[in-house]
DSSP file (Angstrom, degrees, kcal/mol; ACC not computed):
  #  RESIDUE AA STRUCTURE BP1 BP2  ACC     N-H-->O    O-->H-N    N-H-->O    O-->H-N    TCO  KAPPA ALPHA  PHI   PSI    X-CA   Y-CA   Z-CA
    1    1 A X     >        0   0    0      0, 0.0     4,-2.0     0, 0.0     3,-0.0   0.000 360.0 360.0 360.0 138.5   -7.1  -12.8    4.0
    2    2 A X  H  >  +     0   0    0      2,-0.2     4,-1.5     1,-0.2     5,-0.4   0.675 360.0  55.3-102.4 -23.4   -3.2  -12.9    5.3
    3    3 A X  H  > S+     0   0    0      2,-0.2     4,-2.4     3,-0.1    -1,-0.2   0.916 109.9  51.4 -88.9 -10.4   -1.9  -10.0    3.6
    4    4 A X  H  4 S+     0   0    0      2,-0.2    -2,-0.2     1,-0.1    -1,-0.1   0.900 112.6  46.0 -52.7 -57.6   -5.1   -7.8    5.4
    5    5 A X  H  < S+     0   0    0     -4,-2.0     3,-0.3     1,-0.2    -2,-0.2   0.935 116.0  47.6 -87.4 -28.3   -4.2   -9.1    8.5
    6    6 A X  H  < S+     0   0    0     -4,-1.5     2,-0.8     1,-0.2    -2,-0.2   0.908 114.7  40.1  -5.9 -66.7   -0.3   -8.3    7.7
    7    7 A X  S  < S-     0   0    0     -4,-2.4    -1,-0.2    -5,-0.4     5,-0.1  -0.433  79.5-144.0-127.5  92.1   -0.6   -4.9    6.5
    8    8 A X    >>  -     0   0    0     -2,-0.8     4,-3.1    -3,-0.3     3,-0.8   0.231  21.4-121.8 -29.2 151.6   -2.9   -2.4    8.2
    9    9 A X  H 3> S+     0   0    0      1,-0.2     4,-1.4     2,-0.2     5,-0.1   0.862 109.0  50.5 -77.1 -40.6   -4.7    0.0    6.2
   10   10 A X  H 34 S+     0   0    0      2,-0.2    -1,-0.2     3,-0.1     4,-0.2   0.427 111.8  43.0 -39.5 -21.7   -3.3    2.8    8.0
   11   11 A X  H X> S+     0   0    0     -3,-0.8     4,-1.2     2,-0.1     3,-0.7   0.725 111.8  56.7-101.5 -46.3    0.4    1.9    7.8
   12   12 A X  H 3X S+     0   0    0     -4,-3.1     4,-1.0     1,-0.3    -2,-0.2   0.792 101.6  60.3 -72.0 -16.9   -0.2    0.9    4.2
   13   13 A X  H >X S+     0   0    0     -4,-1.4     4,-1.4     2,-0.2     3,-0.7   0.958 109.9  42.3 -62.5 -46.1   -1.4    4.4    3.9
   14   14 A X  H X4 S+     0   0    0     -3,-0.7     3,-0.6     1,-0.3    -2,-0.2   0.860 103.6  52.5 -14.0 -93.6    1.8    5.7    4.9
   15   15 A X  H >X S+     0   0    0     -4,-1.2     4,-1.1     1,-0.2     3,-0.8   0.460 104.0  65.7 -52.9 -19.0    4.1    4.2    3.6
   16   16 A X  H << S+     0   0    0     -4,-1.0    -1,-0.2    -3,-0.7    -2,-0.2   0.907  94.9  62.6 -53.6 -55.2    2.1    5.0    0.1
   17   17 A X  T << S+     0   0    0     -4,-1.4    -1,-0.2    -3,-0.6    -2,-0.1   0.438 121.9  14.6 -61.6  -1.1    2.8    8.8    0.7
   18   18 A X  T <4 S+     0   0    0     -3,-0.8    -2,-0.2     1,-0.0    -1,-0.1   0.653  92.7 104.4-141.7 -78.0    6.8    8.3    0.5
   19   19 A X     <  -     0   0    0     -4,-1.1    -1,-0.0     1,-0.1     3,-0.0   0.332  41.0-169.2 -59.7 129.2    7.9    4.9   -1.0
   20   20 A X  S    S+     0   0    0     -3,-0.0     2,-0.2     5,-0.0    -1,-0.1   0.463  70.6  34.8 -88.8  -4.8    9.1    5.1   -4.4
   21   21 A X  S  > S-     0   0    0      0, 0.0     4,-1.6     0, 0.0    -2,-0.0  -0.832  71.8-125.8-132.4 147.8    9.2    1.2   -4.9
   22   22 A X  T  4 S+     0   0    0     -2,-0.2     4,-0.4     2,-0.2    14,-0.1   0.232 115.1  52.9 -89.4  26.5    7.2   -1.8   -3.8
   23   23 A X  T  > S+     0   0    0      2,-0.1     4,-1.2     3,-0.1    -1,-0.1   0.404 109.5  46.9 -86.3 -34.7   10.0   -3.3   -2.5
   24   24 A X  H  > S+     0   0    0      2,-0.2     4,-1.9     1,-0.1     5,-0.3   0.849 113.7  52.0 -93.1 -32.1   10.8   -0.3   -0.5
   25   25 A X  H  X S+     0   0    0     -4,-1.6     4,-3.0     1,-0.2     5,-0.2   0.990 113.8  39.0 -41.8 -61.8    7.3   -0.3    0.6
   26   26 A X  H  4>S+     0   0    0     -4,-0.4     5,-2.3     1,-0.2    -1,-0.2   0.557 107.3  62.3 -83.8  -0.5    7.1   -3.7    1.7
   27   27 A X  H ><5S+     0   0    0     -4,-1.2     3,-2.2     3,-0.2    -1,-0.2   0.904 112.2  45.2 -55.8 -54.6   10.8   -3.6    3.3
   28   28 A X  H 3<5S+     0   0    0     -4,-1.9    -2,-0.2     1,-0.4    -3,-0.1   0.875 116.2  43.1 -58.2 -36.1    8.9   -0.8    5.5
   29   29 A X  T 3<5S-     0   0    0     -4,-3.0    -1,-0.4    -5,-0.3    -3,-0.1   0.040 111.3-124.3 -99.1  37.4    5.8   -3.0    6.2
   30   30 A X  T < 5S+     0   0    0     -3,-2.2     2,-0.2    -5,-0.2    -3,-0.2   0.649  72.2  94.6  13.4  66.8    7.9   -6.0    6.8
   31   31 A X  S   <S-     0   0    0     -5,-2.3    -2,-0.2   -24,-0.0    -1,-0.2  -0.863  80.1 -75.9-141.1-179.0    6.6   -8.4    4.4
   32   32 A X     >  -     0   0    0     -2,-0.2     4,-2.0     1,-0.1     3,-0.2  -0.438  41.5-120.3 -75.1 151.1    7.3   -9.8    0.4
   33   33 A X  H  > S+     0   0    0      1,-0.2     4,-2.1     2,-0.2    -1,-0.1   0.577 119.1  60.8 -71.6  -9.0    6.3   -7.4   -2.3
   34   34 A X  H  > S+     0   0    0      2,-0.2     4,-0.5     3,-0.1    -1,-0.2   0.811  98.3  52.4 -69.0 -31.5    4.3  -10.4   -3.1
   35   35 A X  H  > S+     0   0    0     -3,-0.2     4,-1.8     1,-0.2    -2,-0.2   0.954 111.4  43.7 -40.6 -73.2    2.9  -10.1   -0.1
   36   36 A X  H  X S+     0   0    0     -4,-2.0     4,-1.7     1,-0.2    -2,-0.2   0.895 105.8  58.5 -57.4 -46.0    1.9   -6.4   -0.7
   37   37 A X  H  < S+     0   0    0     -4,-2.1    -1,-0.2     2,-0.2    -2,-0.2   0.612  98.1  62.9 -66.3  -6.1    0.6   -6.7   -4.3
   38   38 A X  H >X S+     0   0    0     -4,-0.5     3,-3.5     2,-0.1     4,-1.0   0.936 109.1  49.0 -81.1 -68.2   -2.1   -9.4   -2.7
   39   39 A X  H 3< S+     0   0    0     -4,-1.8    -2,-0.2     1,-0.4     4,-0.1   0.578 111.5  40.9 -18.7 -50.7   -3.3   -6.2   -0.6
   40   40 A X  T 3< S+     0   0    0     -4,-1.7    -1,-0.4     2,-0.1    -2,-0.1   0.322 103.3  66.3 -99.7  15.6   -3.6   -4.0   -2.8
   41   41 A X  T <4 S+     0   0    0     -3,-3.5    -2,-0.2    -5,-0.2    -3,-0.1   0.841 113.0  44.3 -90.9 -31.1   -5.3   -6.6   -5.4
   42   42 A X  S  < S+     0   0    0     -4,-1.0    -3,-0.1     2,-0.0    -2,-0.1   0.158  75.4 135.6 -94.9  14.5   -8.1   -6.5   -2.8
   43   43 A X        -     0   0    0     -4,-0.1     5,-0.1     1,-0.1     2,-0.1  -0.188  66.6-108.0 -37.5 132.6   -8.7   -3.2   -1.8
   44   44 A X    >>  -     0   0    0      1,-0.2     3,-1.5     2,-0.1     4,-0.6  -0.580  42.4-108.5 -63.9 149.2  -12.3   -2.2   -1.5
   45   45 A X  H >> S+     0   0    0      1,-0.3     4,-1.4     2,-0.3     3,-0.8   0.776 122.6  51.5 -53.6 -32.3  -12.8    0.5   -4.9
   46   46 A X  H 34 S+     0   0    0      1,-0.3    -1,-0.3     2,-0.2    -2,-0.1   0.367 104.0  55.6-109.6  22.5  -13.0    3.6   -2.5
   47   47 A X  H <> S+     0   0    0     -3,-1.5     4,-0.7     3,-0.1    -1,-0.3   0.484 111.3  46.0-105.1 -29.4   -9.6    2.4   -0.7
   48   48 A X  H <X S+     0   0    0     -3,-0.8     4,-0.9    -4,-0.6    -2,-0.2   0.470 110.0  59.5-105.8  -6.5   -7.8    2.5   -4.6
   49   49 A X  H  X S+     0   0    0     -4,-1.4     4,-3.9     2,-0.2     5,-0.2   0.822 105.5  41.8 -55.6 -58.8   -9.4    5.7   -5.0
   50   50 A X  H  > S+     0   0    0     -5,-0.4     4,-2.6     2,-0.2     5,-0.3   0.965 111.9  56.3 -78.4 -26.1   -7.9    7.3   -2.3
   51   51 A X  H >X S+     0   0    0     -4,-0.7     4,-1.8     2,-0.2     3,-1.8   0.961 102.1  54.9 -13.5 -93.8   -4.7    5.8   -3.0
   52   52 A X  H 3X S+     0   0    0     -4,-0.9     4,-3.0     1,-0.3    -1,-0.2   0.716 102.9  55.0  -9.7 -56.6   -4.7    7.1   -6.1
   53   53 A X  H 3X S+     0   0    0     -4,-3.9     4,-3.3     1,-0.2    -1,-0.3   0.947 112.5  45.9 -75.3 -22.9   -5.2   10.5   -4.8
   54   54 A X  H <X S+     0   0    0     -4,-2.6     4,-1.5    -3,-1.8    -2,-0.3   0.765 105.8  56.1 -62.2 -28.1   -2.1   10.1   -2.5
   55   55 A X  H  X S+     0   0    0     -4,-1.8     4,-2.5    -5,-0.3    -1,-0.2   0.889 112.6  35.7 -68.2 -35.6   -0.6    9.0   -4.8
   56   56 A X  H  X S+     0   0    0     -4,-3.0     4,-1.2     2,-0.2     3,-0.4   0.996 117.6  58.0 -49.7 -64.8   -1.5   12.6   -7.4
   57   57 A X  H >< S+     0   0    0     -4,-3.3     3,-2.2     1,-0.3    -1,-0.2   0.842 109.5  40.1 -44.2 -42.2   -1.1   14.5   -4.2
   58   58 A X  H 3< S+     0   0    0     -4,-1.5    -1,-0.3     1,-0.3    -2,-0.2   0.968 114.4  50.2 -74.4 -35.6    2.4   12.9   -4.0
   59   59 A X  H 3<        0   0    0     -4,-2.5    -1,-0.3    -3,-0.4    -2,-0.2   0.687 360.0 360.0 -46.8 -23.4    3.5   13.2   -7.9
   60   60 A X    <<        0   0    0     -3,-2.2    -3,-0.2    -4,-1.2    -2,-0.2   0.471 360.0 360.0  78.5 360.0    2.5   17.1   -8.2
């Protein structure tokens, strides 16, 4: 899959904790936001779990 080998899971963790956009996400990870929405359409389930909690964490 080419947006796996594009955007480590580690950077994509990152960028999660801050970016307020997926535009400004995938400016960061230098790819299309299409790009980025194929990545996260194919996360394994306990990879959109923890998302998800960075993502609470980050909301309050």
């Amino acid at each position: 899959m080419t947006a796996k080998k594009l955007i480590d899971w580690d950077d994509l963790v990152d960028v999660f904790r801050w970016a307020h956009t997926a535009h400004e996400a995938a400016d960061e990870l230098n790819v299309i936001p299409e790009v980025l929405e194929d990545r996260l359409r194919f996360l394994h389930p306990h990879e959109k779990v923890l998302l998800r909690l960075i993502g609470q964490a980050r909301n309050g």
